[in-house]
Biopython code that builds the backbone (N, CA, C, O; Angstrom):
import numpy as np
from Bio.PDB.StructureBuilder import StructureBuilder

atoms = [
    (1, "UNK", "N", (-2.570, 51.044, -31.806)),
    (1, "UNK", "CA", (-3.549, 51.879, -31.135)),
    (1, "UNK", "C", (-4.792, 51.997, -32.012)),
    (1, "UNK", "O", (-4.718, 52.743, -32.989)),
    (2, "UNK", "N", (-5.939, 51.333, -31.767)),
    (2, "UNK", "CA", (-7.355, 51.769, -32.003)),
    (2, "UNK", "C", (-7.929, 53.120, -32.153)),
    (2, "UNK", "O", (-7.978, 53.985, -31.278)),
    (3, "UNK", "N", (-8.279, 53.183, -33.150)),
    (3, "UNK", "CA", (-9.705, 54.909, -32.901)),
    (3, "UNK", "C", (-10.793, 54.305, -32.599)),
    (3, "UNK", "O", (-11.280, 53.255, -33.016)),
    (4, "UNK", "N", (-11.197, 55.190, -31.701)),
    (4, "UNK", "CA", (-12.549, 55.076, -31.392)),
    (4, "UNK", "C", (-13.689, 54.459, -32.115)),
    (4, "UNK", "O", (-13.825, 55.110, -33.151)),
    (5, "UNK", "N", (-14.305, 53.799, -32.076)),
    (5, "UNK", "CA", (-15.678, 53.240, -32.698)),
    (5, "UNK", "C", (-15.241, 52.510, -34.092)),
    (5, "UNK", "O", (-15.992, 52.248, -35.032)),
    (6, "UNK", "N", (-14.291, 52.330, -34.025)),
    (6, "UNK", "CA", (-13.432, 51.570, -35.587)),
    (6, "UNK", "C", (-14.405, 50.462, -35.833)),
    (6, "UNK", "O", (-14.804, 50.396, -36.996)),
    (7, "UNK", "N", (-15.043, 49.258, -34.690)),
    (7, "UNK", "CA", (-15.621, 48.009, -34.923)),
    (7, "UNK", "C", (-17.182, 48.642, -35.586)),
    (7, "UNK", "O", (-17.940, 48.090, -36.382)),
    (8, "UNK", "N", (-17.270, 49.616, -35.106)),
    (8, "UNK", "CA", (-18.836, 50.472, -35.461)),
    (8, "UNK", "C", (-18.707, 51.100, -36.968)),
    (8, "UNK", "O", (-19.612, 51.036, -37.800)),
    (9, "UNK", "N", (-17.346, 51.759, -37.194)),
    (9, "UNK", "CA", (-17.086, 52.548, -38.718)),
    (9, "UNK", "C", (-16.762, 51.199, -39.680)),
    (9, "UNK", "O", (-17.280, 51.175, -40.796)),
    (10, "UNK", "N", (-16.097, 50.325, -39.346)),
    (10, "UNK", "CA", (-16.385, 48.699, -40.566)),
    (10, "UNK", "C", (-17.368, 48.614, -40.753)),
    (10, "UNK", "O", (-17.944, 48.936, -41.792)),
    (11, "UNK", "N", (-17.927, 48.056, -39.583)),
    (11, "UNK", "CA", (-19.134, 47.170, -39.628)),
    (11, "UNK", "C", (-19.978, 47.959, -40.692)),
    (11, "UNK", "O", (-20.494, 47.496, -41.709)),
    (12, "UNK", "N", (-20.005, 49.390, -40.184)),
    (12, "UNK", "CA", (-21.528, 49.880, -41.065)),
    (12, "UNK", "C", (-20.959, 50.014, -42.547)),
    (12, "UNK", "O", (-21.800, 49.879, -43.436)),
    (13, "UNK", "N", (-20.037, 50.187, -42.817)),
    (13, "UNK", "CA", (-19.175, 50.518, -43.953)),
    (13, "UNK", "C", (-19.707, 48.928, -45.037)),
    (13, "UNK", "O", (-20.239, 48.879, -46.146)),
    (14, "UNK", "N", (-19.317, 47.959, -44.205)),
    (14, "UNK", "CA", (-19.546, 46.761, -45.059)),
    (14, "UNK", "C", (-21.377, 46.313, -44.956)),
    (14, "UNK", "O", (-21.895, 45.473, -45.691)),
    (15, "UNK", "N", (-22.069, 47.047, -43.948)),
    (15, "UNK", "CA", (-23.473, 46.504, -44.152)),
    (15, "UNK", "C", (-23.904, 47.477, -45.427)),
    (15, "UNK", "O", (-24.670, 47.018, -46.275)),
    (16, "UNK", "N", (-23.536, 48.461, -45.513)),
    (16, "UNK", "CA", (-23.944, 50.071, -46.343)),
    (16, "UNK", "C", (-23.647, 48.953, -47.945)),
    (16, "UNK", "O", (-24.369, 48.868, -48.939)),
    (17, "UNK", "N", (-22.348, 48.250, -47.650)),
    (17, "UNK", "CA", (-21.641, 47.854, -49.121)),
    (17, "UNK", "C", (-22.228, 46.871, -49.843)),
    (17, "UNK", "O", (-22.352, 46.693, -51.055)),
    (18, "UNK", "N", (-22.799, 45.846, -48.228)),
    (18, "UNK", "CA", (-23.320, 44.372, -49.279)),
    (18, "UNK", "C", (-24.805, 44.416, -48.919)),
    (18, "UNK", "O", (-25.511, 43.441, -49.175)),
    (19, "UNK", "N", (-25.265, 45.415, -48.387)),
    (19, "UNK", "CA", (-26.525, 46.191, -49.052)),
    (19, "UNK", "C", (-27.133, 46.694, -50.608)),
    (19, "UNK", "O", (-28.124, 46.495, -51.310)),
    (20, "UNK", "N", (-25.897, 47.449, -50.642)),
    (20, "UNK", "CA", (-26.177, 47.549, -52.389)),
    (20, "UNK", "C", (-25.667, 46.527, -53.328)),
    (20, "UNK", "O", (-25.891, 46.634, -54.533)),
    (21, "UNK", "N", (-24.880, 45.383, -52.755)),
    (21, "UNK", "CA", (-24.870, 44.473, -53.424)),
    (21, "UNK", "C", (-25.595, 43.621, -53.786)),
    (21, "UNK", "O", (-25.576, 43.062, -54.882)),
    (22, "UNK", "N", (-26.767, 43.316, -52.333)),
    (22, "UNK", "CA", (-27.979, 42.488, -52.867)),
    (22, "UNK", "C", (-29.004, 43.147, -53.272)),
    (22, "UNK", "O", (-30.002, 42.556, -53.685)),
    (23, "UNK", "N", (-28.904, 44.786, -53.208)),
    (23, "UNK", "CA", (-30.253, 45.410, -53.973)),
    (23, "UNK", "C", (-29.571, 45.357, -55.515)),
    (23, "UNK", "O", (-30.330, 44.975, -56.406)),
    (24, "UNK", "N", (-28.501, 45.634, -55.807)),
    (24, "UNK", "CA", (-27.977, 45.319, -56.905)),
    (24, "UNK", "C", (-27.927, 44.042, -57.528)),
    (24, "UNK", "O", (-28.000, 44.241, -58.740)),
    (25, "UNK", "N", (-27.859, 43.124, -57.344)),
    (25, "UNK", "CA", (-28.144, 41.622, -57.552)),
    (25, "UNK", "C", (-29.641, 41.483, -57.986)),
    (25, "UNK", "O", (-30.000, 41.193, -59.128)),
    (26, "UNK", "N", (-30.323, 41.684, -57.108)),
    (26, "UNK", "CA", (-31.547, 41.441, -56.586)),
    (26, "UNK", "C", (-32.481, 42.607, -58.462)),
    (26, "UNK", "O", (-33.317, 42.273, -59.302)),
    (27, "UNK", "N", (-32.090, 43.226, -58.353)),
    (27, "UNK", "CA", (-32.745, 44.648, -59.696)),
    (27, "UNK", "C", (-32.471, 43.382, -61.390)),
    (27, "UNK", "O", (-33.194, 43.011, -62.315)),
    (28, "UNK", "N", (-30.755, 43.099, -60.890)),
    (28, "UNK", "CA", (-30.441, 42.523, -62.169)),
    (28, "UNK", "C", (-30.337, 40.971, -62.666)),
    (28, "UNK", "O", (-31.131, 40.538, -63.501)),
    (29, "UNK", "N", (-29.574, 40.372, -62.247)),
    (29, "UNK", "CA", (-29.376, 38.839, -62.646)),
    (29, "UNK", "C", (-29.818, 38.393, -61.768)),
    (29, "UNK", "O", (-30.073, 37.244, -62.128)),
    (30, "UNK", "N", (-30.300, 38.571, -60.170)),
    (30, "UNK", "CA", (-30.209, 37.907, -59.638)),
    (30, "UNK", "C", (-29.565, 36.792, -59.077)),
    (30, "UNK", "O", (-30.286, 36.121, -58.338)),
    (31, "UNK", "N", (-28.328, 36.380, -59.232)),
    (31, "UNK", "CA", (-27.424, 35.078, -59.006)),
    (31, "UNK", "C", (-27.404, 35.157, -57.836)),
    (31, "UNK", "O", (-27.284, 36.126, -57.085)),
    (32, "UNK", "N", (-27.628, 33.245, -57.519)),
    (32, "UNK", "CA", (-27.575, 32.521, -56.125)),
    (32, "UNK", "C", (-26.225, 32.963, -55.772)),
    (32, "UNK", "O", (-26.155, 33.824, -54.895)),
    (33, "UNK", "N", (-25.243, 32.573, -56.245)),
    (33, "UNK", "CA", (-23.960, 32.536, -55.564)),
    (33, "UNK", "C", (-23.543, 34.091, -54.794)),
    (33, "UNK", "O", (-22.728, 34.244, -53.884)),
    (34, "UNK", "N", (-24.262, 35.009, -55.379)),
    (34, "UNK", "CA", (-23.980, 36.590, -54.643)),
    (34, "UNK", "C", (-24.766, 36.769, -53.645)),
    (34, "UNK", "O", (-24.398, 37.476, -52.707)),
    (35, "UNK", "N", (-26.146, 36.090, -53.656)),
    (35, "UNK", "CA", (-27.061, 36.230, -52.674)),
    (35, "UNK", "C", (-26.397, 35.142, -51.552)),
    (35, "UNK", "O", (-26.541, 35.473, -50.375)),
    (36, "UNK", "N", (-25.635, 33.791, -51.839)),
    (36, "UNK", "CA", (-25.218, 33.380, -50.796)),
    (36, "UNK", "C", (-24.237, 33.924, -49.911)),
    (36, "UNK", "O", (-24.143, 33.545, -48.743)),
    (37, "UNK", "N", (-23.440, 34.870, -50.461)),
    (37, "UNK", "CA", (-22.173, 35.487, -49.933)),
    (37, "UNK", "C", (-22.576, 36.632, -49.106)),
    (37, "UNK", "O", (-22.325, 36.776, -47.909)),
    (38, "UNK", "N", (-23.530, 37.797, -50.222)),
    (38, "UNK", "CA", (-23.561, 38.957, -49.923)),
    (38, "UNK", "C", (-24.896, 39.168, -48.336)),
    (38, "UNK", "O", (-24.923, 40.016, -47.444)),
    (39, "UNK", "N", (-25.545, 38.320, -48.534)),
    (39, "UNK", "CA", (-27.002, 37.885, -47.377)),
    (39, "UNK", "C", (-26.288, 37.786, -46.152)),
    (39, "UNK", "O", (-26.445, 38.810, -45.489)),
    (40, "UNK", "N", (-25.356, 36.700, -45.443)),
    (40, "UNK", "CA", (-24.868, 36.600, -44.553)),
    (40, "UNK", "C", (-23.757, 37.721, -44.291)),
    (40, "UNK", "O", (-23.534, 38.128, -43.151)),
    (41, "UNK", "N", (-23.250, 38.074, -45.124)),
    (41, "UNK", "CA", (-22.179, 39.138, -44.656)),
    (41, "UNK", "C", (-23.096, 40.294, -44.309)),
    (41, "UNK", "O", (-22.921, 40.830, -43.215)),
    (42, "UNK", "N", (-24.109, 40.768, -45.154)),
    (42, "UNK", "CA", (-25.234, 41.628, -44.388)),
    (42, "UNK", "C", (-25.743, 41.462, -43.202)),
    (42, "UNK", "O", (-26.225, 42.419, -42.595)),
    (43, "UNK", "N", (-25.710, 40.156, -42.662)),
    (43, "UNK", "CA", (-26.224, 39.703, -41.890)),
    (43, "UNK", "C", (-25.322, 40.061, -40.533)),
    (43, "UNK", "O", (-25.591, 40.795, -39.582)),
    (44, "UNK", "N", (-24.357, 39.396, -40.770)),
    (44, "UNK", "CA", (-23.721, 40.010, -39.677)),
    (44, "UNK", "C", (-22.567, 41.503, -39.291)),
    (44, "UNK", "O", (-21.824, 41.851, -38.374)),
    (45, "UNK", "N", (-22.979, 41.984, -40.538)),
    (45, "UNK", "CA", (-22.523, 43.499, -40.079)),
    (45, "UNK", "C", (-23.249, 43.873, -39.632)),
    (45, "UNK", "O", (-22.839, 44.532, -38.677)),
    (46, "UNK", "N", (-25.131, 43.894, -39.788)),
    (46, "UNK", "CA", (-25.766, 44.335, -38.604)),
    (46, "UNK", "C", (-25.809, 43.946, -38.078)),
    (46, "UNK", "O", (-26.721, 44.506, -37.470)),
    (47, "UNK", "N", (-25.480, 42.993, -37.396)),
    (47, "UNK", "CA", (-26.142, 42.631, -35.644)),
    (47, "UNK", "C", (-24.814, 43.114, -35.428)),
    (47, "UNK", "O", (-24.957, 43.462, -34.256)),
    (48, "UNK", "N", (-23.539, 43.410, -35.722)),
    (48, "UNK", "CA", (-22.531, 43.937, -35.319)),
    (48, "UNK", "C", (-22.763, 45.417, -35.142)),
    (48, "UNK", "O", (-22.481, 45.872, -34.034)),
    (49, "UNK", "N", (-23.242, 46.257, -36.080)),
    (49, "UNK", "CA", (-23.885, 47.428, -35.658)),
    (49, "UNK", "C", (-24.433, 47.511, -34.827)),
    (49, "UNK", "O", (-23.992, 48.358, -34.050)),
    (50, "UNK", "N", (-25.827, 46.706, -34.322)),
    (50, "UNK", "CA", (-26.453, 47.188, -33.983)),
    (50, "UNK", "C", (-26.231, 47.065, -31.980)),
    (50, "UNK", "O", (-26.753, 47.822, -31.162)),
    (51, "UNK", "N", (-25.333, 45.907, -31.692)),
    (51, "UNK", "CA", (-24.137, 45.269, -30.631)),
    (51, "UNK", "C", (-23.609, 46.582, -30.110)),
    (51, "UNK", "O", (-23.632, 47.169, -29.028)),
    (52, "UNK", "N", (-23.052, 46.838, -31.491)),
    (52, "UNK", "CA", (-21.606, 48.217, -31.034)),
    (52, "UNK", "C", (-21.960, 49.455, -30.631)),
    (52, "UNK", "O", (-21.367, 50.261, -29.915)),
    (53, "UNK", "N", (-23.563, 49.534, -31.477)),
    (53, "UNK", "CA", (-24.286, 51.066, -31.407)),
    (53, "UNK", "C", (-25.021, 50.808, -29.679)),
    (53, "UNK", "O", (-25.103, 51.763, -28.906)),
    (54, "UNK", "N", (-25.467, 49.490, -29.312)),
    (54, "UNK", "CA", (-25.783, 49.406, -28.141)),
    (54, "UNK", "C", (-24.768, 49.652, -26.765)),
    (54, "UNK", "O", (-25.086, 50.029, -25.637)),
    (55, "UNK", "N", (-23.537, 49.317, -27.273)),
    (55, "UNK", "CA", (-22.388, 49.621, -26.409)),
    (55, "UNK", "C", (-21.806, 50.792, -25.956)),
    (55, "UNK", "O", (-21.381, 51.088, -24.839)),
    (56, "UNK", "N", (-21.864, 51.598, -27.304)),
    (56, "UNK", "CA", (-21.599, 52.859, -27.657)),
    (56, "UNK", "C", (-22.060, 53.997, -27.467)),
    (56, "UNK", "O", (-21.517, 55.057, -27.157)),
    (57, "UNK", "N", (-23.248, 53.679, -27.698)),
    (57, "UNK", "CA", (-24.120, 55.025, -27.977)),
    (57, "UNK", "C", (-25.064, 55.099, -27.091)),
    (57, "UNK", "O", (-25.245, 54.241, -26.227)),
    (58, "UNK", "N", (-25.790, 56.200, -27.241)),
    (58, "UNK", "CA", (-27.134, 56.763, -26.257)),
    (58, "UNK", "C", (-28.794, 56.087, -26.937)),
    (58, "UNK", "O", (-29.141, 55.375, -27.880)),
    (59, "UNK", "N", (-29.185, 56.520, -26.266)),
    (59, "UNK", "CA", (-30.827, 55.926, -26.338)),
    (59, "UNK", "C", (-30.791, 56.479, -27.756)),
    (59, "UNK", "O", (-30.079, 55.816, -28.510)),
    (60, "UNK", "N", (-31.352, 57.471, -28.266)),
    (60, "UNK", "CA", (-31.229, 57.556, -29.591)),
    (60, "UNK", "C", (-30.070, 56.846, -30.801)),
    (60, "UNK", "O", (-30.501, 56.269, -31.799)),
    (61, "UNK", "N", (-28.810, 56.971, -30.569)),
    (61, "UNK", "CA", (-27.905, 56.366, -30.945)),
    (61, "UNK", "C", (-28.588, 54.602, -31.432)),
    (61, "UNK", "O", (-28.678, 54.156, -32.576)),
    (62, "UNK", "N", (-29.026, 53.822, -29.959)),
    (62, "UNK", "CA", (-29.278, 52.395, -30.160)),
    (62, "UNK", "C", (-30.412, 52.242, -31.114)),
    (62, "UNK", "O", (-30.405, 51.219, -31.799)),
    (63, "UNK", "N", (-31.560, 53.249, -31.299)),
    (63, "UNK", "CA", (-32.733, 53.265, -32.195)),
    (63, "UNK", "C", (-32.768, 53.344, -33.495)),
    (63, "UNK", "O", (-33.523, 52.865, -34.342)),
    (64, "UNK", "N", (-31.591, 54.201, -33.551)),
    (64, "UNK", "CA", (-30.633, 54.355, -35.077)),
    (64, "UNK", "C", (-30.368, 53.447, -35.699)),
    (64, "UNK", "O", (-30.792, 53.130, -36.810)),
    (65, "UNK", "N", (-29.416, 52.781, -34.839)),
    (65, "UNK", "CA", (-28.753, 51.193, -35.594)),
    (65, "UNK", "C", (-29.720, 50.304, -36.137)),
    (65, "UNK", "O", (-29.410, 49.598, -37.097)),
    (66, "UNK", "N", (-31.180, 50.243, -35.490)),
    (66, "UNK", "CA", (-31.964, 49.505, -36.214)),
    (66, "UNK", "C", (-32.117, 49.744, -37.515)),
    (66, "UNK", "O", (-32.455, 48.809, -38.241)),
    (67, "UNK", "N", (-31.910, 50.961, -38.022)),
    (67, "UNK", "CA", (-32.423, 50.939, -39.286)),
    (67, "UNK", "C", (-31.389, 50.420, -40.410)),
    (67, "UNK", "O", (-30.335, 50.994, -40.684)),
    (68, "UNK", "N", (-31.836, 49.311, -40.977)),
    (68, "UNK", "CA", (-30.800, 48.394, -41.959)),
    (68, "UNK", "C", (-30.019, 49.466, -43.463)),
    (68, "UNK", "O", (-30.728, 50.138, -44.211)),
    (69, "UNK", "N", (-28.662, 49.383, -43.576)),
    (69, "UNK", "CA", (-27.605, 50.251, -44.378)),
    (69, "UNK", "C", (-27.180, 51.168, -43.753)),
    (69, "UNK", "O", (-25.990, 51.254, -43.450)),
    (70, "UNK", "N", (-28.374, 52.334, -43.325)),
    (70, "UNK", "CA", (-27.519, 53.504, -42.932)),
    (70, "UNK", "C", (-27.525, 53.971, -41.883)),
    (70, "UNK", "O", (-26.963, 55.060, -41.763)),
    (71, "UNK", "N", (-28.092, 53.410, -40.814)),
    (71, "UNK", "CA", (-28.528, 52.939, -39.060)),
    (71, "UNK", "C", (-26.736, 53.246, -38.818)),
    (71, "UNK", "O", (-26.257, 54.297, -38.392)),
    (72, "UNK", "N", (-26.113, 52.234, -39.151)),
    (72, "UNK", "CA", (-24.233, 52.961, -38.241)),
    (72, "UNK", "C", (-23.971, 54.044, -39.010)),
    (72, "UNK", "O", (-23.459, 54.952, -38.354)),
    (73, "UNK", "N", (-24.136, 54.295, -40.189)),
    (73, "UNK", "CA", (-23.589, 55.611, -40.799)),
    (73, "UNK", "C", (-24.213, 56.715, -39.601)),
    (73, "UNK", "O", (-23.415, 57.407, -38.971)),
    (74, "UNK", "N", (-25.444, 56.798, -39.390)),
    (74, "UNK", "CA", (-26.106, 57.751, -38.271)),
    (74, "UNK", "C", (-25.478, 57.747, -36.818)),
    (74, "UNK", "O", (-25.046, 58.739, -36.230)),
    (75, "UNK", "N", (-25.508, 56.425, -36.340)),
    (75, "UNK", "CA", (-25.113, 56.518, -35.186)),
    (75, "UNK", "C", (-23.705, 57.140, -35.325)),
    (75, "UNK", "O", (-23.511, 58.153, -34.654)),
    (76, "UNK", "N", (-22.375, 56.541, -36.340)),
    (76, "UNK", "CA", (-21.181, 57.461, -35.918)),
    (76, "UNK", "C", (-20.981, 58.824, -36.209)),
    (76, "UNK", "O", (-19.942, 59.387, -35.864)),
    (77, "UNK", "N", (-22.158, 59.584, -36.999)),
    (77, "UNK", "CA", (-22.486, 60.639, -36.891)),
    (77, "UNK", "C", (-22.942, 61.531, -36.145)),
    (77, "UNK", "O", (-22.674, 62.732, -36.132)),
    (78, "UNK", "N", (-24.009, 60.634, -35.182)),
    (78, "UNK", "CA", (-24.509, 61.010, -33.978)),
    (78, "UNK", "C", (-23.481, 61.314, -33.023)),
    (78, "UNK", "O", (-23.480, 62.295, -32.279)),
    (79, "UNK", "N", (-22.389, 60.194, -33.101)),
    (79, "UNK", "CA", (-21.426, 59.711, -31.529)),
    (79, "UNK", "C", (-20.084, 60.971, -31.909)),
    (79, "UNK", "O", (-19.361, 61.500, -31.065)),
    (80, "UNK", "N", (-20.052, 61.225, -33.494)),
    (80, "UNK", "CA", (-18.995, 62.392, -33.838)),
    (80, "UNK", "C", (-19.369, 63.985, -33.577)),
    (80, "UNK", "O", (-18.699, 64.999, -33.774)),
    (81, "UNK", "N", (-20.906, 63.773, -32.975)),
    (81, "UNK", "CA", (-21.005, 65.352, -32.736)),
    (81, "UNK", "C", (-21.243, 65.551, -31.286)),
    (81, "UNK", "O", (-20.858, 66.551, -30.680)),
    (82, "UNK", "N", (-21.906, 64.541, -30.742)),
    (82, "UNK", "CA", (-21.608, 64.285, -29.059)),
    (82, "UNK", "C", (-20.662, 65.363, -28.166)),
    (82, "UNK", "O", (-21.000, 66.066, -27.214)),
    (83, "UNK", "N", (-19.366, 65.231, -28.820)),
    (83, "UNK", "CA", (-18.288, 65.649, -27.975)),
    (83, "UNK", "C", (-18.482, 67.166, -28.009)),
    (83, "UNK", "O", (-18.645, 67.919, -27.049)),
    (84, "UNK", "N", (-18.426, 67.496, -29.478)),
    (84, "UNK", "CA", (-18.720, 69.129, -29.816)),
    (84, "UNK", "C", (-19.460, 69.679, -29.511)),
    (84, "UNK", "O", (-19.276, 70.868, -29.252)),
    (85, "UNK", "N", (-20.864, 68.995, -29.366)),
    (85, "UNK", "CA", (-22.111, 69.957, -28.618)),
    (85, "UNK", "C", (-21.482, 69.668, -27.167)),
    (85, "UNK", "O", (-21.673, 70.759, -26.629)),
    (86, "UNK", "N", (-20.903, 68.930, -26.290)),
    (86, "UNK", "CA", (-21.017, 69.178, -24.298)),
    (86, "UNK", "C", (-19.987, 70.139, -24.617)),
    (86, "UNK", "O", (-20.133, 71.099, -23.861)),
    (87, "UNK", "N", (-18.756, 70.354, -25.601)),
    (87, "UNK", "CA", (-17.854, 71.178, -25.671)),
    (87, "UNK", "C", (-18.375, 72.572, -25.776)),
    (87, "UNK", "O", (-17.748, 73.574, -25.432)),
    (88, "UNK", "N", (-19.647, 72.546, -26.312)),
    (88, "UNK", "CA", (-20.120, 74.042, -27.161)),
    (88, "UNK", "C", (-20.477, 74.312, -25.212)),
    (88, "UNK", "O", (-19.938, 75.199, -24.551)),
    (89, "UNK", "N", (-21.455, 73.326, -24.678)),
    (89, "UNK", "CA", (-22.295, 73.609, -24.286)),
    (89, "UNK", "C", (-21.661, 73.726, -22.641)),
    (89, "UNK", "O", (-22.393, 74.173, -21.758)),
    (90, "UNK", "N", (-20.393, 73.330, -22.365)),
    (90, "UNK", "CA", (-18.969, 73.454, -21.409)),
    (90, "UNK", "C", (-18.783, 74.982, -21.227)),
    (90, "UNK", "O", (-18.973, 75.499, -20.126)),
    (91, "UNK", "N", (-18.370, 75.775, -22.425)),
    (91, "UNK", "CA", (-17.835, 76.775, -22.717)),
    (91, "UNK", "C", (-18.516, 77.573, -22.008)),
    (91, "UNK", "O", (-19.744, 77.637, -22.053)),
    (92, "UNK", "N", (-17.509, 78.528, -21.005)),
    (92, "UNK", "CA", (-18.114, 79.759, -20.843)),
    (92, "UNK", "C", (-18.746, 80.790, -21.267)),
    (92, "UNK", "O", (-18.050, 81.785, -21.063)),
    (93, "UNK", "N", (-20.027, 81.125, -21.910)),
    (93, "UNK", "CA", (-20.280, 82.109, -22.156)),
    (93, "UNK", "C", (-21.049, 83.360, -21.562)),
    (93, "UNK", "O", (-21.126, 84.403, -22.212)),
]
sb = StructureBuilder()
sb.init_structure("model")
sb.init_model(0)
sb.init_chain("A")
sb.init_seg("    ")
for serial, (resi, resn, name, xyz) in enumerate(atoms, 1):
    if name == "N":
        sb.init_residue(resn, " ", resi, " ")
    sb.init_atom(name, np.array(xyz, "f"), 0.0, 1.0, " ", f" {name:<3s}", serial, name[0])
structure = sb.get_structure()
């Protein structure tokens, strides 16, 4: 059994990771062989973000994902409070 938005909580998890790997690379030695690895795996955790946040999420949500590292960290932040505000906003008062 799946949780919810799991392909959305990787994805951004590993763009967030080999993000600071090529700003980290990139500050110090610079080596080809990390920039060949770490570039494409960046590469396609966002367009995987930004896919999943389009699937997923609301107009704001999809505007989010554009922004490269922390674009899915936002959106599953966005999509984790969703439920609680129609819940707040459900409630009889």
């Amino acid at each position: 059994m799946s949780r919810p938005h799991s392909a959305l909580r990787v994805a951004s998890a590993v763009e967030l990771g080999s993000l600071a790997v090529l700003l980290a690379n990139l500050s110090t030695v610079h080596l080809a062989p990390v920039s060949s690895l770490a570039g494409p795996l960046h590469g396609c955790a966002y367009l995987v973000v930004v896919v999943a946040a389009a699937r997923d999420g609301d107009l704001a949500g999809k505007v989010l994902a554009w922004l490269p590292g922390i674009g899915g960290l936002l959106v599953l932040r966005r999509l984790a409070r969703t439920p609680r505000e129609k819940a707040a906003s459900d409630a009889p008062g």
